[in-house]
Every structure is written in C-alpha cells, then in structure tokens.
N, C-alpha and C positions, 0 to 999 in steps of 0.2 A: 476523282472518285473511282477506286475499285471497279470490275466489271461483276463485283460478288453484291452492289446493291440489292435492296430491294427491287424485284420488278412488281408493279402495280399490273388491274387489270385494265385500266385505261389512260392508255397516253398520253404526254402531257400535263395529265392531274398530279403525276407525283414528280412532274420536272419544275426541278431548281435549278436553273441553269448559271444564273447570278449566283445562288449559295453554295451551290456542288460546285463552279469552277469558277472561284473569285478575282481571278485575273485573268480569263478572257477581257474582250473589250477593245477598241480603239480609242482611250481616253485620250483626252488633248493634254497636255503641259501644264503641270499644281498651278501654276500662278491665272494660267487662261483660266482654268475650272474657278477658280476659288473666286476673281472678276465675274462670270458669267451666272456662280451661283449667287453670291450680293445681289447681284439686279431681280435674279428669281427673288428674293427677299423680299426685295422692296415694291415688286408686282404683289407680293402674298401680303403683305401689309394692307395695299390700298383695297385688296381684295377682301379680305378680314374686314374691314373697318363698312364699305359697301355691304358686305352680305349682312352682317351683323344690326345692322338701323332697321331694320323690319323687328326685331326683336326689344332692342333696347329704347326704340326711340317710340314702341309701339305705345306706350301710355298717352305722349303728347299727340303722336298722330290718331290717336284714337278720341280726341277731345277737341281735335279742329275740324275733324271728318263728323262728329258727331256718329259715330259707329260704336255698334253694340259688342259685345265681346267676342261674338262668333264671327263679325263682321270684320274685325280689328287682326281675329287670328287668320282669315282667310287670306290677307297679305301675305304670309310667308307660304301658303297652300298655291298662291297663284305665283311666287317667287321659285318654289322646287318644283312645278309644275314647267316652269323656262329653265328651271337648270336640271333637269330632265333630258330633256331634247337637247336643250346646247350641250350637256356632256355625250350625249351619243352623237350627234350631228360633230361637234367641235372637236372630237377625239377621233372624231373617223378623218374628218378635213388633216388634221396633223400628220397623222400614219403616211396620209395619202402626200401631203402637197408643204410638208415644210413645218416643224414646232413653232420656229421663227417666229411665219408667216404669219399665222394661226395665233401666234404669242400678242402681236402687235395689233390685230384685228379684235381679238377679247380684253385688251387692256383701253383702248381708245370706246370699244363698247359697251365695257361695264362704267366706264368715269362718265359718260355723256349719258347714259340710263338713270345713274343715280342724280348727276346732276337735274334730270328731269323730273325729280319728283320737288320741287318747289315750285314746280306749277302745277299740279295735282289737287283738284277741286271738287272733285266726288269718289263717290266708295267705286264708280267705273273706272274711273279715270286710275283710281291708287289700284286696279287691280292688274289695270291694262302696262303701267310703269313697272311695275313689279317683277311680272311676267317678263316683260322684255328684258330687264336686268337679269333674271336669272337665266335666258336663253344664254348670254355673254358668259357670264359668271360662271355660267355650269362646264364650260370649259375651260376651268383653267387648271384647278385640278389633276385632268390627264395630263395635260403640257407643262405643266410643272412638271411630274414628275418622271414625265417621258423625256423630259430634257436632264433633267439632274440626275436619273439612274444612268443616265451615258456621261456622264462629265465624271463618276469615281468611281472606284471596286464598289461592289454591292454587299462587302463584309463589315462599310462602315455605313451600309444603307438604314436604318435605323437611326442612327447618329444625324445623319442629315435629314431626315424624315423629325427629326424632333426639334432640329431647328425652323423648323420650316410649321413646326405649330410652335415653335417660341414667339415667332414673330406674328402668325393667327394669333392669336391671343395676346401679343402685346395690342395688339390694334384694336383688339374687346376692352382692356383695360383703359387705354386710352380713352375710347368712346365713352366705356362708362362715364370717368371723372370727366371729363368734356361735356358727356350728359346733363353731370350735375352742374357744373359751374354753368350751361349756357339754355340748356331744356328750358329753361323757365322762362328764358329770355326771346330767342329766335333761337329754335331747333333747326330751322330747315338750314342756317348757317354749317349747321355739320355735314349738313349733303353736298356741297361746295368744297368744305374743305378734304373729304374724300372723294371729291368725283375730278376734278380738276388736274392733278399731278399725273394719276396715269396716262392720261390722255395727253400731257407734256413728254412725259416719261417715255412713252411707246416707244420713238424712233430709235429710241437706245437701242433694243434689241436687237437688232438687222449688227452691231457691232457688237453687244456685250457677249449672244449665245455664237459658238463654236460651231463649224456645220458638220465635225464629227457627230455631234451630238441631234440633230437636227429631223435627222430623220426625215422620212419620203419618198416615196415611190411604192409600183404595184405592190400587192401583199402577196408573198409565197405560193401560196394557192392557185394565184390566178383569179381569186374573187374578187367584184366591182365592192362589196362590200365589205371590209375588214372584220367587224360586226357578224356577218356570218361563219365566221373561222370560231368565234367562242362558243359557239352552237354545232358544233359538227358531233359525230359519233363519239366518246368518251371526256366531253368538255361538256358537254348539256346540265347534264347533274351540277358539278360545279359549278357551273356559272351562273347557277340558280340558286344555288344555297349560298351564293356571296352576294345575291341582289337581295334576298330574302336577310342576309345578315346587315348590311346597309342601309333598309328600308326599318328593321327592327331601332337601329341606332339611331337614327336620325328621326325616327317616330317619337323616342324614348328622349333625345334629346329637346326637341319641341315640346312635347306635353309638360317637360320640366321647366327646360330654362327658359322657351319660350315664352311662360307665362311669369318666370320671376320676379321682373321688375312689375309686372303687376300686379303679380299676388302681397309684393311688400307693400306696397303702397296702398292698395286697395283693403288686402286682409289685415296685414299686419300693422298697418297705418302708420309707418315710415318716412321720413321728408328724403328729397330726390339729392339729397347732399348722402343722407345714409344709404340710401337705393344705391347710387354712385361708388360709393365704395365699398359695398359688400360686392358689387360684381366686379370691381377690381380686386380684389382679397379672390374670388373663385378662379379667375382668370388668370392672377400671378402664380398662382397652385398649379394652376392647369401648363405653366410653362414648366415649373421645375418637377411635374409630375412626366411630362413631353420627356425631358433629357435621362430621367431614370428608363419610362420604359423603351425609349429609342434604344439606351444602351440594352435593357434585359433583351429586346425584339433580336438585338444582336447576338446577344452571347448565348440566351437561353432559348429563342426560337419563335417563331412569330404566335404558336398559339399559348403561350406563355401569358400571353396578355392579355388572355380572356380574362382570366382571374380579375382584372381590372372592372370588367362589365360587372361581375358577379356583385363587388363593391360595392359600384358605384350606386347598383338598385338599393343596397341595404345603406346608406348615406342619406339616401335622398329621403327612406322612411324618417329617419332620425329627425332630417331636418323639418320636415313637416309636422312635428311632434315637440322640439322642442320651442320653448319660453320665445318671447319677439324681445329676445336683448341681442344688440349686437354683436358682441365676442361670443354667445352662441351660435347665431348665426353663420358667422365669419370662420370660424373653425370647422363647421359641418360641412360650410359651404366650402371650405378649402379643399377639404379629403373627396369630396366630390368631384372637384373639379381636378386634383390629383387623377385620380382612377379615369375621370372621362378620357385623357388623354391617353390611355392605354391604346386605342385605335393608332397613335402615332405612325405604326409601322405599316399598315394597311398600301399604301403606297407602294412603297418596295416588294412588299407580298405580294399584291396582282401582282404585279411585272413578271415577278420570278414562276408563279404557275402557268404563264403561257408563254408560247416562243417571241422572242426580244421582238422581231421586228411589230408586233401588236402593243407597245408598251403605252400609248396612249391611250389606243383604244382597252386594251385589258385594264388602264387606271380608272378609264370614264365609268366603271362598273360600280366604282364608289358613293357615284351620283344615282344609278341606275335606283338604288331605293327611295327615291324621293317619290319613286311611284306611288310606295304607302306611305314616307313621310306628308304628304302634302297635305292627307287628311287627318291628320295630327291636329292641329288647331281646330276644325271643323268639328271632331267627335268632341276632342276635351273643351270647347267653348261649348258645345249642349250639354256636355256633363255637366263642366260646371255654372252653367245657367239653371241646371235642374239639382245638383246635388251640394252644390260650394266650390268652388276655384282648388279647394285645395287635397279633397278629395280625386276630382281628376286628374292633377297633377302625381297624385299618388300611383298612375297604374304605371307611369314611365319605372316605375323600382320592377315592377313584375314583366315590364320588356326589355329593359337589362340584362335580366336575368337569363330571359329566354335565348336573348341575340349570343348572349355567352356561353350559353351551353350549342347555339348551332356553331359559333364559332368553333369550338375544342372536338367539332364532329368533321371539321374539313381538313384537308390535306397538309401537310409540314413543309418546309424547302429549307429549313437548317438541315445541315448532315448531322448534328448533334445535337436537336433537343433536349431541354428538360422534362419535357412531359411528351415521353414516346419517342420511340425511334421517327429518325428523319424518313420519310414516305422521298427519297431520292432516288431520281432514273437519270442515267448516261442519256 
C-alpha cells in the first residue's frame, strides 16, 4: 500500500493489515492448512448443531418443561447470557495461552453441556444447562477464526469465512429434518447425538491445528488484559459500534428465527415434518447465500454486505404476510436466509481492524452483542403474549434494517471497495 493512503484520525480504525498487505504472514504448508482447517469444520458442525437446539427443539422442550412462551424463549437469553462471557473470557484465554489449548477445552465443554440437558427437569435447571453451554460455546467463534485467519492470506478470507457458515448451517438443516423425523419420538436423542463427538474429537486438535497459527503470549502493550487494547484512545468508538452492530443482529435474528418453528406450528398450524423442512429449505439458502457473499466480502469489500441486512428486514415482512402454503413459505424463507448470511465476512473484518496479535480477542466482539441479544426472547415473548407471536416477530425487519445502516457507518479494510474508498493505513 502506497505511503499516499488515506490517513484516518484514529489509529487503527482504518488499519487493514490482512487486506492492505495480503501476503504478510507465517502461514504453514497448503496441505497442513487445508488438514487443520477440515478439523475447524467439523468443531463448527458440532458447534452449529449444539447452539442451534435451544431454537429448534424449543417447541418440544417447551411442552415437557410445561413453560410459557416467555419462559421457553428465556433459554436462549440465558444461552447468550454464557456466550457472552465465554467469548470475552475464552477469546482473551486464546490470545494469552494457546487457540489450540483453548480449542480443545470449548470443544469437550460444549459436547458434555449439551449432553446435560437430558437431565434437565425444571424451567431452573433448563436455565442453569443453558448458561453453561453458552459460557463454552461463546468461545469458539474467536478461536475459530483466530486460528484460520493465520492458516491463509486474508484475500481469500471471505472464501473461508463462508465455508465455515456452510457448514453452521449444514448442521441447522440437519437438525431440522432430524427434528422432524425424531422430535416426536425422543428429542433429547438429538442432544447425544451432538454433544458426544466433540468431546471424542477434541484431542485431534493438539495434532490437526499448526502452532504457526496458534497464537499466545503477552499482548503488545504490556496489558494483563487483551480486552483493554480495543478500548484505548481511537478504538473506543469502534469497538462500540461493532457490539452495538452484533447485538442488533443477533436481537433481529432471535425475534425471527428464534420463534419460527413456533410460530409455524403454533400460528400457522404446520406438522413438524413441514416445520422440518422449511428450516431446511432457509438454512440451505443461508449456505449458498454464505459462498456468494464470502466471495463479494472479498472482491467488493466487507461493508458491501450490509446491503444484505437491509434485505433480509424487508423478506421477513413478506414472509409474515404471506398465505401458510409451503412453497410460499419456503421461497421467502430461502431469500431470507440468503441475505442473513451476509454477516459471513464479520470474522475476517474484526481481525483486520485491529492489530493481528488480538485476533481472537478482536473475533469474541461478535459475541459481545449477545449483551442485547439475550433480551430478545424476553421482550418478543411479552409482545407476543400481548399482541400475537407474529407481530413481534415482525420488529426483527426494522432491526435489520438499522444494524445495516450502523454497519455501512464503520470503517473499510478492502483497499478497493465498492461502496467508498478503502479507509486503509500503513
């Protein structure tokens, strides 16, 4: 990059260090990376499939618990309430003491958390499993992606960032049709067969990830905190309007999808075979929606893909408005699920706005808006206790909306956007 870039007036915020200089790095050897990413895969599978059962499996767990609907939604409130903390807590651990380390410690936490909720016999007890799952869970995230933005150049970080919700969302689809064929039978069978594997799985890591990539030790600064490095003078702002952007998304996503499979069955009055695969139908969307905007986040620039947000509000109108047949449905529901995976590139973005050595810790900011998602289920179960299920479900179009206009307000790290010059500093 030129010494004629832009210079910003705060440091930092407009460094690309990944996108202005795409072959720095100590990457390991294609064939190690491409081994060591598979395994990130197959952690992101069983991870998908764990976080996602508070959502999908919420109808049946809501009819053994005998729990009302604001009771039923608070599971996922006391789920991003633990992946909250474990992404700050678990993202800081990685920076500090190893991805590896840290890889292997979330992967045996989340399979034995989940596997604990078939013992779960009050609305206490499902909130107390919940929480804990999410403590684990909410780190994996940064260590994902703190480990695979050092395994290749960061000009195909998008690319990888969309495989990596290919496989999130194969693991929703799964679930779904898994939903339907066994929900009716023994549900809690599904929490077995995703909590089980990674906690088999784990010790791979210590051999599949690279310790190129691995990351550890003090941080730059000299702070005991990593975490206080994205609060210093000219990162404050920023790193508020991206919790503020994360908290939007993940609000907007709960009040919709969170409530889906109940709003079909309950509103729409749907059998759990058609529930089943209209959330397969959004989910396979949501992958081949992943690899378009992985690629645009590449060529065209990471806020490129707000456009996606803006969408996905006005889909979700649609789909609340039209007829309860399926292939209407299943189509609204597709384009939706296209757009939501606009976030795809999120990953690779943190990284690149703050200096490499924070790259977990700058990822776990992804999670940091679960501080407002959490009351997502809370507000929309009183709404919809007081106004209809699918009216509240309707305000997730007008936080879409908003989370994509904060996004197209924060900073660039392509050196050649399509929407604006790249905000890149040496």
């Amino acid at each position: 990059m030129s010494s004629s870039a832009a210079v910003e007036r705060e440091p930092i915020i407009a460094r690309a260090s990944a996108a202005a200089e795409p072959d720095a790095g100590n990457y390991p050897p294609t064939i190690r990376a491409v081994l060591a990413f598979a395994f990130l895969l197959v952690a992101e599978f069983f991870y998908g499939w764990a976080w996602n059962t508070v959502d999908v499996l919420r109808p049946w767990l809501r009819d053994s618990l005998h729990l009302t609907l604001t009771q039923a939604g608070s599971g996922y409130s006391a789920q991003g309430a633990g992946a909250l903390i474990g992404a700050i807590v678990m993202g800081q651990l990685a920076d500090r003491f190893g991805r590896r380390n840290m890889l292997v410690v979330v992967m045996i936490g989340y399979g034995l958390s989940l596997i604990a909720g078939v013992a779960v016999q009050s609305y206490a007890h499902y909130l107390a499993q919940r929480f804990v799952l999410g403590l684990f869970m909410g780190g994996i995230f940064p260590i994902v992606v703190g480990i695979y933005t050092g395994l290749f150049r960061s000009n195909v970080g998008g690319r990888l960032a969309s495989l990596i919700n290919a496989v999130f969302s194969s693991s929703i689809v799964m679930l779904g049709l898994a939903s339907g064929w066994l929900a009716g039978h023994d549900w809690q069978l599904l929490l077995w067969i995703g909590g089980v594997p990674p906690v088999l799985l784990s010790v791979i890591a210590w051999f599949a990830i690279p310790a190129s990539s691995d990351g550890g030790g003090p941080t730059r600064s000299g702070t005991k905190l990593p975490i206080l490095e994205l609060f210093r003078p000219g990162l404050r702002k920023q790193t508020l309007l991206l919790a503020a952007l994360t908290g939007l998304n993940f609000f907007s996503y709960q009040a919709y999808s969170g409530w889906l499979t109940t709003y079909l069955r309950d509103i729409r009055g749907l059998s759990a075979v058609t529930i089943g695969d209209l959330v397969a139908w959004q989910f396979a969307a949501n992958i081949i929606g992943g690899f378009v905007w992985g690629w645009a986040g590449d060529r065209l620039g990471r806020r490129f893909n707000a456009l996606g947000f803006l969408a996905a509000g006005l889909a979700i109108g649609v789909y609340l408005a039209v007829p309860s047949h399926p292939l209407w449905l299943g189509v609204i529901g597709a384009v939706y699920g296209f757009m939501l995976s606009a976030s795809v590139i999120w990953g690779p973005w943190l990284t690149e706005l703050y200096p490499s050595h924070l790259k977990s810790t700058a990822a776990s900011i992804f999670n940091w808006g679960r501080i407002v998602s959490f009351f997502a289920p809370l507000i929309t179960g009183a709404l919809a206790d007081r106004f209809g299920l699918g009216l509240s479900m309707g305000v997730s179009a007008v936080t879409f909306a908003i989370a994509g206009l904060i996004w197209l307000s924060l900073p660039e790290t392509h050196p050649r956007p399509f929407l604006g010059r790249g905000r890149v500093k040496r």
